[in-house]
VEXSE-823895 format. One line per field, with one value per residue: residue number from 1; residue in one letter; x, y, z of N, C-alpha, C, CB in turn. Coordinates in steps of 0.001 Angstrom, whole numbers, m for minus. Glycine has a CB too. Example, Ala and Ser with C-alpha at 12.3 -4.5 7.8 and 13.67 -1.06 7.14 Angstrom:
BEGIN
resi <- [1/2]
resn <- [A/S]
n_xx <- [13190/12850]
n_yy <- [m5690/m2250]
n_zz <- [7800/7080]
ca_xx <- [12300/13670]
ca_yy <- [m4500/m1060]
ca_zz <- [7800/7140]
c_xx <- [13200/12900]
c_yy <- [m3300/30]
c_zz <- [7800/7870]
cb_xx <- [11308/14084]
cb_yy <- [m4473/m598]
cb_zz <- [9046/5725]
% end
This chain:
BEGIN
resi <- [1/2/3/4/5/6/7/8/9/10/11/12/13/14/15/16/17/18/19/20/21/22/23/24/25/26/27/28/29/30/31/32/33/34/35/36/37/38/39/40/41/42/43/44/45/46/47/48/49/50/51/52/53/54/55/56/57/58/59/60/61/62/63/64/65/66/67/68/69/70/71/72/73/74/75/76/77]
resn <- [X/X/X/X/X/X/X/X/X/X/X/X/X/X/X/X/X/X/X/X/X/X/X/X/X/X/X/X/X/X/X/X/X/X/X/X/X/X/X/X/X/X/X/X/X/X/X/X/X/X/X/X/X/X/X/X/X/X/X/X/X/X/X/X/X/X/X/X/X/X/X/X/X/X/X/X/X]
n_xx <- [17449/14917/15013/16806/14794/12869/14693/15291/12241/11684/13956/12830/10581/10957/11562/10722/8344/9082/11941/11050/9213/11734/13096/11083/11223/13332/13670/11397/12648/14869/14095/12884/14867/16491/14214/14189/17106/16682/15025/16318/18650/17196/15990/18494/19734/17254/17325/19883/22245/24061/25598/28219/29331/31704/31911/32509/31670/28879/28542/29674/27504/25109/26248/26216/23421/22555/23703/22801/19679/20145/21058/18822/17000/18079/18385/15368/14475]
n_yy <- [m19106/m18245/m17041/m14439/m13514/m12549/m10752/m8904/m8202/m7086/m4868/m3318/m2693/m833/1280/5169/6303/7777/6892/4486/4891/5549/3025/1545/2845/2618/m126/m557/1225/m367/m2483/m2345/m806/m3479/m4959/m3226/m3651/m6174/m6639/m4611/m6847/m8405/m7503/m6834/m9538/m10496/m8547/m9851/m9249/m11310/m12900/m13311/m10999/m9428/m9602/m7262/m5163/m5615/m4865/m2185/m950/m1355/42/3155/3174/3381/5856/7735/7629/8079/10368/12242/11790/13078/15854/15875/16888]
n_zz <- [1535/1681/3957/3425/1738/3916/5463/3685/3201/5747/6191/3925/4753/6797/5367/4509/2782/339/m187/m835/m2998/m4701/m4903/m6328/m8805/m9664/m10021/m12167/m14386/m14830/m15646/m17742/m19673/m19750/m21349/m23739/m24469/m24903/m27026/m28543/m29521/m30670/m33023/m34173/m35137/m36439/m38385/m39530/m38183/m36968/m38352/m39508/m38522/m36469/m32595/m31521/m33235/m33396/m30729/m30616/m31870/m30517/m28240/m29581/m29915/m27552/m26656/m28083/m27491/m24838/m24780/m26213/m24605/m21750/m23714/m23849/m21662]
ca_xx <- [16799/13699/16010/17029/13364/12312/15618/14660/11194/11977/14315/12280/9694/11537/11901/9581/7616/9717/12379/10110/9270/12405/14011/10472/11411/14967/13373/10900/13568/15922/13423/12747/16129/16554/13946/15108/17962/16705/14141/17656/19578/16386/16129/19792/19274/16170/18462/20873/23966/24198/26231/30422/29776/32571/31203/32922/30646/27025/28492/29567/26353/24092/26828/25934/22063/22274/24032/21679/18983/20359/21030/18032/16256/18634/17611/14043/14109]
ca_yy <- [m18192/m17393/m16130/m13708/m12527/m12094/m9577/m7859/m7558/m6078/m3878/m2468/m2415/338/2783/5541/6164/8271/5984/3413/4866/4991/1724/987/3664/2355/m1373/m709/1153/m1492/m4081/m1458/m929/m5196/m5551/m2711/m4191/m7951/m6138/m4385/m7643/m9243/m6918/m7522/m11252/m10565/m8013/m10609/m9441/m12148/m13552/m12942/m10092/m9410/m9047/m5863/m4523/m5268/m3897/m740/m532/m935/1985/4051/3760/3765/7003/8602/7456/8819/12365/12209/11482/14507/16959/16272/17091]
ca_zz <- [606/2246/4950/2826/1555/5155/6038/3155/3371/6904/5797/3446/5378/7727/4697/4557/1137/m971/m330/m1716/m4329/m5542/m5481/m7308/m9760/m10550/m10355/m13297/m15252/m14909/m16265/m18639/m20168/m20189/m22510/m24306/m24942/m26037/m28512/m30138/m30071/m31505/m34206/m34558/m35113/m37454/m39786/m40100/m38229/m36156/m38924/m39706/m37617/m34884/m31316/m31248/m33998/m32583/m29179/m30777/m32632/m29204/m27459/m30433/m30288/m25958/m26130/m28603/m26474/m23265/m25038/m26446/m22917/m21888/m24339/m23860/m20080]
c_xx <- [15623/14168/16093/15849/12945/13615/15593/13988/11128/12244/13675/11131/9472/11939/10755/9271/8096/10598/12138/9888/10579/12978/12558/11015/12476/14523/12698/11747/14683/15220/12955/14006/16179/15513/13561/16054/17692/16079/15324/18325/18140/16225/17453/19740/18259/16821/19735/22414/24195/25450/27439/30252/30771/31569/30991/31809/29741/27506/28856/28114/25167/25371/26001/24203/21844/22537/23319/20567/19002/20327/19813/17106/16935/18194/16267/13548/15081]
c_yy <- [m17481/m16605/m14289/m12962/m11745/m10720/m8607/m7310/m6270/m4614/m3046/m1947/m691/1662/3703/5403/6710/7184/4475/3205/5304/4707/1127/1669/2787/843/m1660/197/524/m2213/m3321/m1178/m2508/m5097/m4803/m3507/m5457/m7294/m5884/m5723/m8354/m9023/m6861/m8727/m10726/m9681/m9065/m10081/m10054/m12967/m13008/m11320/m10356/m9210/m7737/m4920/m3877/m4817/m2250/m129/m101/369/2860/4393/3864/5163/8079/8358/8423/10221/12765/12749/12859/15950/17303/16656/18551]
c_zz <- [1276/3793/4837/2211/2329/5748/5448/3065/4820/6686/4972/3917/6447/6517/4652/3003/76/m575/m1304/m2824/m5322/m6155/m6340/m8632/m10620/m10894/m11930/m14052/m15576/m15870/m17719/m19810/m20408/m21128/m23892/m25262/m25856/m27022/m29358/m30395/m30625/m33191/m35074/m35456/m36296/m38681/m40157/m39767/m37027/m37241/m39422/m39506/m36084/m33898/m30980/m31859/m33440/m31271/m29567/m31154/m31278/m28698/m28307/m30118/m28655/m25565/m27262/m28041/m25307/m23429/m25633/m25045/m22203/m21950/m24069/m22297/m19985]
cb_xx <- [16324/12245/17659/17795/12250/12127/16886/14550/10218/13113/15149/12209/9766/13195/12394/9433/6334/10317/12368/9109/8240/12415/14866/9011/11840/16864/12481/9496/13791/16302/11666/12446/17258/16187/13018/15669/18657/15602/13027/19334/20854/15081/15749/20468/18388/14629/19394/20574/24972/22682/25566/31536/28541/33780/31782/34409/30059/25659/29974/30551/25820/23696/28961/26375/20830/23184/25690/21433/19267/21853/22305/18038/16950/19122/17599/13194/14711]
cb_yy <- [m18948/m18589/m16722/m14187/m13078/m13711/m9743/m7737/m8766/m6513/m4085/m2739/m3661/m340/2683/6869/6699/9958/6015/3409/5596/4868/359/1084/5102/2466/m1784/m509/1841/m2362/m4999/m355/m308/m6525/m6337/m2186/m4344/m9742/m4530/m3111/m8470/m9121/m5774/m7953/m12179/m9923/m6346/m10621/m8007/m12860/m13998/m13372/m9560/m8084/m9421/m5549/m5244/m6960/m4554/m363/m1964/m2679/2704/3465/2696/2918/7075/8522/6351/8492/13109/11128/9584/14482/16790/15080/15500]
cb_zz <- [m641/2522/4549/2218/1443/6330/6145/2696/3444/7586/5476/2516/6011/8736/3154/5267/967/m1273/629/m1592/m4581/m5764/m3924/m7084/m9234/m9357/m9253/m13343/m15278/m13534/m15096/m17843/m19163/m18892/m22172/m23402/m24000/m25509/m28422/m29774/m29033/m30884/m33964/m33360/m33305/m36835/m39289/m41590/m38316/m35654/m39639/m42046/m37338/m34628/m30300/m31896/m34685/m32245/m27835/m31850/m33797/m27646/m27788/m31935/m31375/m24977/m25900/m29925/m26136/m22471/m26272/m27069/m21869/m22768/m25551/m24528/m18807]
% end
């Protein structure tokens, strides 16, 4: 493991600065989107369709509000 820190740190080490910034970029919108997501399945869970709901459902339901999101995000750019 720490093998693996050190080949990375290297490697990243050798990028210049836009580069840098970004795999930071995509890093904090990654982590950004994840807790995203748990907040909707939380709010899920706290409305109560955690219960004799299909899977299928609450996964259509997050598509539905990810891709009004994204066109959203879209539109406003």
């Amino acid at each position: 493991m720490a093998g693996v820190v050190t080949s990375y740190r290297k490697a990243f080490s050798s990028f210049n600065r836009n580069a840098k910034l970004v795999l930071a970029y995509y890093a904090v919108v990654a982590v950004a989107n994840g807790s995203q997501n748990v907040l909707l399945n939380l709010y899920y869970l706290k409305a109560g369709l955690d219960r004799n709901w299909p899977e299928e459902a609450l996964r259509c339901l997050t598509e539905v509000y990810l891709g009004i999101r994204d066109a959203a995000q879209r539109w406003k750019d």
